[in-house]
TORKOL-770932 format. One record per residue: residue in one letter; x, z, y of N, C-alpha, C in turn. Coordinates in steps of 0.02 Angstrom, whole numbers, padded with zeros to 5 digits, always signed. Atoms other than C-alpha are relative to their C-alpha. Example, Ala and Ser with C-alpha at 12.3 -4.5 7.8 and 13.67 -1.06 7.14 Angstrom:
TORKOL-770932
A+00045+00000-00059+00615+00390-00225+00045+00000+00060;S-00042-00003-00059+00684+00357-00053-00039+00037+00055;
This chain:
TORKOL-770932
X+00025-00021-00065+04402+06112+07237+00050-00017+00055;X-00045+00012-00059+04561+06084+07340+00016-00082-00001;X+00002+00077-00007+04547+05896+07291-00046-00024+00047;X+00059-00006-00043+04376+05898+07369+00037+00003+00055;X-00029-00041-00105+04441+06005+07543+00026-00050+00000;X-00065+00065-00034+04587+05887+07555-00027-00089+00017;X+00036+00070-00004+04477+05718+07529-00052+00028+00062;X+00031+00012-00027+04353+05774+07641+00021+00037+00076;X-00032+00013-00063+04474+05823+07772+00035-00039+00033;X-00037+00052-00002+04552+05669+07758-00077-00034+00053;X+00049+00059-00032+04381+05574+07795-00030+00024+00064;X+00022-00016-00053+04319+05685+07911+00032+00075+00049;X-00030-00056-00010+04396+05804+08036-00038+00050+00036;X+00033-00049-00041+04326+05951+08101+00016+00026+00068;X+00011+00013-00065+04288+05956+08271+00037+00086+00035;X-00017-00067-00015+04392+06099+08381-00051+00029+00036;X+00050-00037-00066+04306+06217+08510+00014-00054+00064;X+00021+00066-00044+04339+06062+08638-00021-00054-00008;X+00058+00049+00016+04261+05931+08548-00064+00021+00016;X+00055+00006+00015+04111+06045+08508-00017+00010+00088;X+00019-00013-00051+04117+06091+08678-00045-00053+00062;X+00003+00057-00015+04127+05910+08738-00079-00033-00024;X+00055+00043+00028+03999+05848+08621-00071+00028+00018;X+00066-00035-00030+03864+05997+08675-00018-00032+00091;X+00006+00009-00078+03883+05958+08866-00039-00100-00003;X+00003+00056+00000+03874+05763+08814-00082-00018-00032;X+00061-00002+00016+03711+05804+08716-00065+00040+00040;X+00033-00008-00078+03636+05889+08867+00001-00036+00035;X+00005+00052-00057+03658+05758+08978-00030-00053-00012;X+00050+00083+00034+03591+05620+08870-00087+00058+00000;X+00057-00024-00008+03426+05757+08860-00030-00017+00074;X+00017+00033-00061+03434+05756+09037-00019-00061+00034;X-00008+00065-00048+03453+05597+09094-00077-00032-00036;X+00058+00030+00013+03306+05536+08969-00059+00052+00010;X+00068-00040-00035+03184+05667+09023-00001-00005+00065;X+00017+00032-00087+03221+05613+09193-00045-00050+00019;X+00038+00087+00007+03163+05427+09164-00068+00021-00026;X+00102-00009+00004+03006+05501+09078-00027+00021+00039;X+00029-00044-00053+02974+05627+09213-00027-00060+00055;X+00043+00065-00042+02972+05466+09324-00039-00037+00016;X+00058+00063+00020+02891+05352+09235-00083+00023-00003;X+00081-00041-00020+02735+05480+09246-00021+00018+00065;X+00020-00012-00092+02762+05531+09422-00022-00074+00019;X+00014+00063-00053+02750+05344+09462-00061-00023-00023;X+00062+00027+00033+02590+05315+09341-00045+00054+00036;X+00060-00033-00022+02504+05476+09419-00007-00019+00076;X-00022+00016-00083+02558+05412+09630-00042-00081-00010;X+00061+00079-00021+02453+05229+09568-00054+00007-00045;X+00060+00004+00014+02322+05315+09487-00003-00020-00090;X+00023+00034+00076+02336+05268+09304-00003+00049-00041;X+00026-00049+00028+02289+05433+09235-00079+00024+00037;X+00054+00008-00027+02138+05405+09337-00072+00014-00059;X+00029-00008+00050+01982+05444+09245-00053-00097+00006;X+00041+00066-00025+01894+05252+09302+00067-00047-00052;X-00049+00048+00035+02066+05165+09224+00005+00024-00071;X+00007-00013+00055+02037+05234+09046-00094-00012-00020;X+00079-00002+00008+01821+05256+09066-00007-00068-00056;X+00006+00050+00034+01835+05082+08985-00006+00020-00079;X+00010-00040+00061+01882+05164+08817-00045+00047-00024;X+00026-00048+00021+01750+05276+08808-00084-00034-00034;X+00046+00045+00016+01618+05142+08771+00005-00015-00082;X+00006+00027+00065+01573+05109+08569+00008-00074-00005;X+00003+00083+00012+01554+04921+08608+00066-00028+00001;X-00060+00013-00012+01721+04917+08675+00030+00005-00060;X-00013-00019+00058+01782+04994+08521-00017-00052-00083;X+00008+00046+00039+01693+04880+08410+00041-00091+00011;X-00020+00064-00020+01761+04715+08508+00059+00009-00029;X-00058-00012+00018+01929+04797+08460+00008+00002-00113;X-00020+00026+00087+01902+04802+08265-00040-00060-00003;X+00000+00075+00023+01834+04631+08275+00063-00051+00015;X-00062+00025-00014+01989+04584+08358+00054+00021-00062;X-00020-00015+00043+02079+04667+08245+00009-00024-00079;X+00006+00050+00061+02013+04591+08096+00009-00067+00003;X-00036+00076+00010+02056+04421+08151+00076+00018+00013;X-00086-00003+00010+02228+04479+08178+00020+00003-00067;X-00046-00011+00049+02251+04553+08003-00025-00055-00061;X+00016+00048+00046+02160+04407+07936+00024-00077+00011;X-00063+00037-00025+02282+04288+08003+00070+00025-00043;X-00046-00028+00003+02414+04390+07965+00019-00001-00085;X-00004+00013+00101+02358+04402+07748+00020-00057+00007;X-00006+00077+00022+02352+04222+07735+00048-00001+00009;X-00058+00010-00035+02516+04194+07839+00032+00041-00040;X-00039-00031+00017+02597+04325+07754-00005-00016-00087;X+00009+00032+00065+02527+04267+07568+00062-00056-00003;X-00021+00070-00014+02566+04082+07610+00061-00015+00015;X-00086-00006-00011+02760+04114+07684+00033+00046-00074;X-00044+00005+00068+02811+04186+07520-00018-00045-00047;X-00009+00070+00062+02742+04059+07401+00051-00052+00052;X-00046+00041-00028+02816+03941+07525+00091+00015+00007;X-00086-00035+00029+02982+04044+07514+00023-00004-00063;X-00020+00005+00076+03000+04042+07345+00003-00081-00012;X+00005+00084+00005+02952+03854+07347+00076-00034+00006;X-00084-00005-00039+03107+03831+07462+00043+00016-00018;X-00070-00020+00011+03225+03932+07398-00004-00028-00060;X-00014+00056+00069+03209+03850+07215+00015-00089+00012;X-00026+00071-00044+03232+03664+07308+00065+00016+00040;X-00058+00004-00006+03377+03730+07383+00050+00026-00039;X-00042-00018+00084+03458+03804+07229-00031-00047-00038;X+00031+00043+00041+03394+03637+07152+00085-00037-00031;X-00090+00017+00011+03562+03536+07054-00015-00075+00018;X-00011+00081-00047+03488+03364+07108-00004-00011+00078;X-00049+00010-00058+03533+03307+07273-00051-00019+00040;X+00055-00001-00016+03362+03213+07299-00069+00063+00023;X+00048-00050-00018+03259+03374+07309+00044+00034+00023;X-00006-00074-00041+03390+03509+07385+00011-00038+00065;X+00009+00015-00066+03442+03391+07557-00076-00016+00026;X+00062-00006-00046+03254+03358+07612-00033+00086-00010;X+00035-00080-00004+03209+03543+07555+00034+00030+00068;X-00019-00049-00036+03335+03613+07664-00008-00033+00045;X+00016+00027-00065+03320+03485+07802-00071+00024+00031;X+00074-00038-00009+03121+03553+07803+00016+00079+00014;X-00015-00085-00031+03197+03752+07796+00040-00016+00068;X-00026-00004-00061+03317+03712+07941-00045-00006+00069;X+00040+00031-00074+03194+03618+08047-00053+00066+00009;X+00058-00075-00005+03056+03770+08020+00042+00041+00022;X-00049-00070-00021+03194+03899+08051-00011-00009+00064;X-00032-00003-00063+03240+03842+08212-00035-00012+00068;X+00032+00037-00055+03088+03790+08288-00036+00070+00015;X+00024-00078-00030+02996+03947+08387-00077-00011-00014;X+00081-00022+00058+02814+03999+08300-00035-00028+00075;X+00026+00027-00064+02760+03966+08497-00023-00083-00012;X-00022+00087-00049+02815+03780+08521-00074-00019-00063;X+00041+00024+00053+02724+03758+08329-00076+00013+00018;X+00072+00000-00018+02564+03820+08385-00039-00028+00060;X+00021+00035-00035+02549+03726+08528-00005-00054-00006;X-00004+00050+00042+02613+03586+08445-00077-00025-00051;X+00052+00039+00030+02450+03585+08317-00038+00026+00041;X+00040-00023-00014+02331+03669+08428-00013-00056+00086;X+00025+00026-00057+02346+03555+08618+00048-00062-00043;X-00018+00104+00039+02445+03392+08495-00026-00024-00021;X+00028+00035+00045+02374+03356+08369-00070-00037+00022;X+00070+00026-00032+02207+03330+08463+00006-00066+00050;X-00022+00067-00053+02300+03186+08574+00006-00055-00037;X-00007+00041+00062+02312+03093+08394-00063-00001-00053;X+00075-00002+00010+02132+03130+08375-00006+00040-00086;X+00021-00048+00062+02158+03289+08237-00008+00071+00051;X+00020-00062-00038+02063+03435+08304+00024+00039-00045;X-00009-00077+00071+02130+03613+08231-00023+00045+00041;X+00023-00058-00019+02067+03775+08239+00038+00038+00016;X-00034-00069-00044+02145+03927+08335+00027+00027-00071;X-00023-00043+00061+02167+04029+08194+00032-00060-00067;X-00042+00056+00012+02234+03867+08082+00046-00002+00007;X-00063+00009-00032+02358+03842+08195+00039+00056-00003;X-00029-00050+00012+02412+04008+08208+00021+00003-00074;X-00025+00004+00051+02425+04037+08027+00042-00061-00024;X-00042+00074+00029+02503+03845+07978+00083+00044+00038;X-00055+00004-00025+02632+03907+08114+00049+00067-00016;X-00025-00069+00026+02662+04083+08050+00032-00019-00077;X-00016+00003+00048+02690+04012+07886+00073-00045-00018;X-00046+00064-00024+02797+03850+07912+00072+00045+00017;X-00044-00024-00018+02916+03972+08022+00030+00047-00058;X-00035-00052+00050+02920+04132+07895+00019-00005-00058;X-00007+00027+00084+02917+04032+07735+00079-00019+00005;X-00054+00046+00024+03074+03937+07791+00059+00064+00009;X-00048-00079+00009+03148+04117+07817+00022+00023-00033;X+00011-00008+00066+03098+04192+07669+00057-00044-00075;X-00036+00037+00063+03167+04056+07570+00069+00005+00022;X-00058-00028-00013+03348+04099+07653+00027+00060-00041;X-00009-00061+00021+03333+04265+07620-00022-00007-00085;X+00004+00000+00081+03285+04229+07428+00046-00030-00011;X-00051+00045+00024+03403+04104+07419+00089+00041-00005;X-00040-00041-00003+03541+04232+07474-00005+00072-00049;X-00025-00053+00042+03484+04359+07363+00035-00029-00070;X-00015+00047+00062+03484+04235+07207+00098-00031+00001;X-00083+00019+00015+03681+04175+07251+00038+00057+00008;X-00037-00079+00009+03719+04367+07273+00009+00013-00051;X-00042-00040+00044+03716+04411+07102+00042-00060-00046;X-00058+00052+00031+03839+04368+06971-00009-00055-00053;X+00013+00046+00038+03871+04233+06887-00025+00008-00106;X-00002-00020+00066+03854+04330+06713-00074+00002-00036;X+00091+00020+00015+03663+04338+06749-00014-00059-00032;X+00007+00060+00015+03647+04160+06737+00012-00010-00093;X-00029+00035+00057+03742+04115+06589-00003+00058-00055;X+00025-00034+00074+03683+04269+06469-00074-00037-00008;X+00045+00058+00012+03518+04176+06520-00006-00055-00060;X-00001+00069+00029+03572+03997+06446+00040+00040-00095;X-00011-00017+00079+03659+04118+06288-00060-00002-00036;X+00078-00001+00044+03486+04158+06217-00030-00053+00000;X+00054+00040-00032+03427+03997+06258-00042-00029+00040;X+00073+00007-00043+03312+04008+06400+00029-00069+00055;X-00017+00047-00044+03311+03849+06520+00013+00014+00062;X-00036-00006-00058+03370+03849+06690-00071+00040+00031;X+00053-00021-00050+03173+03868+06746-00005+00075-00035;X+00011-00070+00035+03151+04018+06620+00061+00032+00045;X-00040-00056-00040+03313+04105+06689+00004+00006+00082;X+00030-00038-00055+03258+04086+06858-00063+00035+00013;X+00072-00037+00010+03089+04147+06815+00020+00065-00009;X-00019-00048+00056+03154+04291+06698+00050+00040+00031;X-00031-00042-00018+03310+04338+06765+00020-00003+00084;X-00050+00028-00073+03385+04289+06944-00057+00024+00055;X+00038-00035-00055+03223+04313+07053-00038+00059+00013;X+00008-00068-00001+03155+04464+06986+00045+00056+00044;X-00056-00036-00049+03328+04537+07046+00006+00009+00057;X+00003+00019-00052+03331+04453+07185-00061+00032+00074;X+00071-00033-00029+03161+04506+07247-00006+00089+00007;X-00013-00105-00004+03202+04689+07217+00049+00007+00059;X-00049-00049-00025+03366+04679+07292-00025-00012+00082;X+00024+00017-00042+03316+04591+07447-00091+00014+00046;X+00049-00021-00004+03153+04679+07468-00017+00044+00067;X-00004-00018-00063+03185+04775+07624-00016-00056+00053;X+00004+00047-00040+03230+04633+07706-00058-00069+00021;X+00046+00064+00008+03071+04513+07657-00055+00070+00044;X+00031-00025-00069+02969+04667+07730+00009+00001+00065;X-00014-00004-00073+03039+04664+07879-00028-00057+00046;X+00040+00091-00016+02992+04464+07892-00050+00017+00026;X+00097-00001-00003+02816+04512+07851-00009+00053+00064;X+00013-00063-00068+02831+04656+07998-00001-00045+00043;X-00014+00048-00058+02887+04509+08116-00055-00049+00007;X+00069+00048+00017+02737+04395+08047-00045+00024+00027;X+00069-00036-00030+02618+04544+08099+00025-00024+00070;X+00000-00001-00060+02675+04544+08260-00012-00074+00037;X+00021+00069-00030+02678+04353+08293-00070-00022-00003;X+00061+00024-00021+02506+04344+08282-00019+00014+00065;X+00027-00015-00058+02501+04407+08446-00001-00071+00029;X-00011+00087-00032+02567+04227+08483-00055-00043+00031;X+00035+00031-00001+02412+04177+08474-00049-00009+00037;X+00079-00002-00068+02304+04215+08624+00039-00075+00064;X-00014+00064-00023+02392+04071+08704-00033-00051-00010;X+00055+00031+00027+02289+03960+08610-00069+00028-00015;X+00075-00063+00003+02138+04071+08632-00005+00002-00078;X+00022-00078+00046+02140+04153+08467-00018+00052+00006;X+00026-00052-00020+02034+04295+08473+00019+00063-00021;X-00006-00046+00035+02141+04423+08416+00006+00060+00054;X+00012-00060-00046+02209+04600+08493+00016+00001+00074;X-00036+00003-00070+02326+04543+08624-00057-00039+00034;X+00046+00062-00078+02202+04388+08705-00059+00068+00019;X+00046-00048-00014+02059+04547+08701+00048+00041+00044;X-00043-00046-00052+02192+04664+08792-00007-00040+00061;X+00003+00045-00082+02214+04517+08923-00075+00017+00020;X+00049+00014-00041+02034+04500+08949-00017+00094+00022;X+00020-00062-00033+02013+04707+08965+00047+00026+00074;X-00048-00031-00043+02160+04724+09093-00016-00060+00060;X+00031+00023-00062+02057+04606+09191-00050-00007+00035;X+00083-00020+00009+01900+04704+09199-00011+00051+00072;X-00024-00021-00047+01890+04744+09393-00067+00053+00017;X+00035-00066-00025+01755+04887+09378+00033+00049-00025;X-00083-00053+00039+01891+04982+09267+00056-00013+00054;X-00059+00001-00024+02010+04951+09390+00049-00033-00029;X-00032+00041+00029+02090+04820+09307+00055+00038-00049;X-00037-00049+00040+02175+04935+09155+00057-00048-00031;X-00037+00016+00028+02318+04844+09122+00049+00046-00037;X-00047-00041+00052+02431+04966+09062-00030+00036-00053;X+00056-00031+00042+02298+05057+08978-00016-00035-00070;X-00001+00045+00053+02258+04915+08864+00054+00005-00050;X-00069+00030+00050+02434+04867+08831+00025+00080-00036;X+00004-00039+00080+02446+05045+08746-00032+00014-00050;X+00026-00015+00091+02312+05054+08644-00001-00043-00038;X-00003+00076+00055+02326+04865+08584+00079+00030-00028;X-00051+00007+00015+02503+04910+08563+00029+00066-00035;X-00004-00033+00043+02480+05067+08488-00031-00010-00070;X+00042+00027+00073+02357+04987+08350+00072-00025-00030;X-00047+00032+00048+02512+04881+08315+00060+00031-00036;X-00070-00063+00037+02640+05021+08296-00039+00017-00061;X+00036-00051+00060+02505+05096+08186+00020-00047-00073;X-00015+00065+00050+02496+04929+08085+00061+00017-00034;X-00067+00026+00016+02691+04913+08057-00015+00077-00032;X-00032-00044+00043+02721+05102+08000-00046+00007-00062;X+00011+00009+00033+02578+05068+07893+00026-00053-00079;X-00058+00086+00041+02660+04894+07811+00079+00037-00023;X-00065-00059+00033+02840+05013+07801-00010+00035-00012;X+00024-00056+00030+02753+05151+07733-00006-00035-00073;X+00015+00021+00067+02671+05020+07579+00082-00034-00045;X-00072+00046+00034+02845+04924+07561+00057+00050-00031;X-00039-00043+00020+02944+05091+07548-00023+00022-00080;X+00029-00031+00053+02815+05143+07409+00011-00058-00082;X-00017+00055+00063+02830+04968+07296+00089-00001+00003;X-00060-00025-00007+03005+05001+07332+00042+00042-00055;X-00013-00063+00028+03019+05147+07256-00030-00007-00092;X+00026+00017+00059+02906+05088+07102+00033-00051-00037;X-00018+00054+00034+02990+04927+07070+00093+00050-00025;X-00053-00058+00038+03161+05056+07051+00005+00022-00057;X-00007-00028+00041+03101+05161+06944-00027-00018-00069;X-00005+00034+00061+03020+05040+06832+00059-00060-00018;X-00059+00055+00017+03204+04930+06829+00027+00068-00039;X-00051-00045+00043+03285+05095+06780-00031+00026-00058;X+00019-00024+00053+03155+05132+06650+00001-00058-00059;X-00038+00056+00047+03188+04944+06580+00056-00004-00033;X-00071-00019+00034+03370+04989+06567-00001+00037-00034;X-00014-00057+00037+03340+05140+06483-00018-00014-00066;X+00001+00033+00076+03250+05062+06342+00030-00028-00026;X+00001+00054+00014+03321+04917+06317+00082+00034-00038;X-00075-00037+00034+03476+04983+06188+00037-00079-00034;X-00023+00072+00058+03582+04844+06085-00010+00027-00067;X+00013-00006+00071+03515+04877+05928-00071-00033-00028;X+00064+00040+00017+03380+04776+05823+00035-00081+00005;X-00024+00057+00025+03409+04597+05765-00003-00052+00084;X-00021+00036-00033+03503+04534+05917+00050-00068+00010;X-00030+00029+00013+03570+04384+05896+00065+00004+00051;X-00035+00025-00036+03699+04367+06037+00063+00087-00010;X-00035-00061-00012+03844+04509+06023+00030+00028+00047;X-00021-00012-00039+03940+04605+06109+00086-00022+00023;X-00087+00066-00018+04121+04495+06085-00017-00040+00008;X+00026+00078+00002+04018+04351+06086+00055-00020+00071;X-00028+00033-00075+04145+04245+06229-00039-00025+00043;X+00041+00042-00033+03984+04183+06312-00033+00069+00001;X+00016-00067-00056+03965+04380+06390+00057+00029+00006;X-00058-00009-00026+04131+04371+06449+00015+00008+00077;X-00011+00004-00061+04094+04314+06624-00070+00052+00027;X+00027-00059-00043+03999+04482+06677-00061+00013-00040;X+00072-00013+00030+03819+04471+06559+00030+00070-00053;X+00005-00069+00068+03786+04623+06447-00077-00006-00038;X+00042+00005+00053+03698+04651+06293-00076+00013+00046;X+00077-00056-00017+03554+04754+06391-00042-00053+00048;X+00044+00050-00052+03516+04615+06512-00016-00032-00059;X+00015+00073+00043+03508+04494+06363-00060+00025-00043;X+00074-00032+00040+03376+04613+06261-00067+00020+00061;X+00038+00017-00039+03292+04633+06418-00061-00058+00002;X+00027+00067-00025+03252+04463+06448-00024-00035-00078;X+00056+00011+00098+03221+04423+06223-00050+00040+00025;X+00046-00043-00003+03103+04560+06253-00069-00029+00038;X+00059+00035+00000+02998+04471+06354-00006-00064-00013;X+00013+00058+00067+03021+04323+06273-00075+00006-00048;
């Protein structure tokens, strides 16, 4: 117990009666100051009318409502594909750039760089007002998706590619002990991992993917945002611009904590079925590979290696 006290007065010190004093006055004033800015930001919306009952009336219409889940559904049907289509294309990628010939990883990565760096914008204007000057017509939604994919895929495959050289080298080469070929132990062992560990971070992509479909009312795609434009320029409503831009933009909050709500939950499943893999998986039963073997020297263990026989 006095190891404890002493370590955790080391890391953290306890605040006197003028810190807390300090820190209460400092946490009042930050209350203040942001209930000020809201107080404002309403005084100045009720002084131009936008709690008006004529600058909302728009919403109270069923048709309106329906235009909005048809909008809607071309957003999130943009958004599957695009979000399908950028991880196969990620995975594509990141195996071409973890490739050992030289021919397939410089044009792979020269293709991820050039997608990285180019803005989901420029790409959809690119196939949607270019391509038609070279006499290839594309569709709105096409374009959008090709350009959602192209950009997030060459992402994706970063971020896989960085989880895959994160772990250790011991993975690998208990792999090639049992046998399995380079494609089996990236099948088997390396991206499974990878995909778990990096799994936060590939949702987050796909959060950024939702949102770039807004991209797309530029190229008249008919999704939520180009419908917001055309309601915030509806001059018997009083042109509801702000009005719009919260409920389009509350649909999309809704969206996202939905999408980090499902990713937290496979999250949580892909966990507890890795730790229920480990738990089985014992060294016992006709394993060929041991535990002096010198080829699980450089970091592999028995349990990964019955693991991966196992599904063999």
């Amino acid at each position: 117990m006095e190891d404890r006290a002493m370590t955790t007065s080391v890391l953290y010190d306890v605040p006197g009666p003028k810190a807390i004093l300090r820190n209460r006055i400092l946490a009042v004033l930050t209350i203040l100051v942001v209930g000020g800015l809201i107080a404002f930001v309403l005084y100045r919306f009720y002084l131009t009318g936008q709690f008006t009952a004529q600058k909302w009336g728009l919403f109270t219409y069923a048709s309106i409502w329906e235009q909005i889940l048809a909008a809607l559904g071309k957003t999130l049907a943009a958004f599957a594909v695009a979000a399908v289509f950028s991880l196969v294309l990620g995975l594509v990628l990141a195996i071409g750039r973890l490739s050992d010939h030289a021919w397939v990883r410089i044009p792979v990565t020269t293709v991820t760089e050039l997608f990285r760096a180019m803005p989901v914008l420029i790409m959809m204007m690119l196939l949607y007002y270019g391509l038609p000057s070279v006499g290839i017509k594309m569709d709105p939604y096409w374009a959008v998706v090709i350009a959602l994919v192209a950009y997030n895929g060459s992402v994706l495959a970063e971020v896989l590619r960085a989880g895959i050289e994160s772990l250790s080298k011991g993975q690998k080469e208990a792999g090639y002990a049992i046998g399995l070929r380079k494609s089996g132990v990236m099948r088997l062992i390396l991206m499974p991992q990878a995909i778990r560990a990096m799994l936060p971070v590939i949702i987050s992509q796909l959060v950024v993917t939702m949102k770039d479909t807004a991209l797309g009312f530029i190229i008249t795609y008919p999704e939520l945002l180009y419908l917001a434009k055309q309601f915030s320029s509806n001059v018997q409503f009083g042109r509801p611009l702000l009005q719009s831009a919260f409920v389009i933009g509350g649909i999309y909050i809704l969206m996202c904590f939905i999408l980090s709500g499902v990713a937290q939950l496979v999250e949580r499943r892909l966990r507890s079925s890795s730790r229920g893999q480990s738990g089985e998986a014992t060294p016992t039963g006709t394993v060929p590979v041991q535990p002096d073997d010198p080829r699980m020297h450089e970091g592999g263990t028995v349990t990964e290696v019955l693991s991966v026989q196992r599904k063999r």
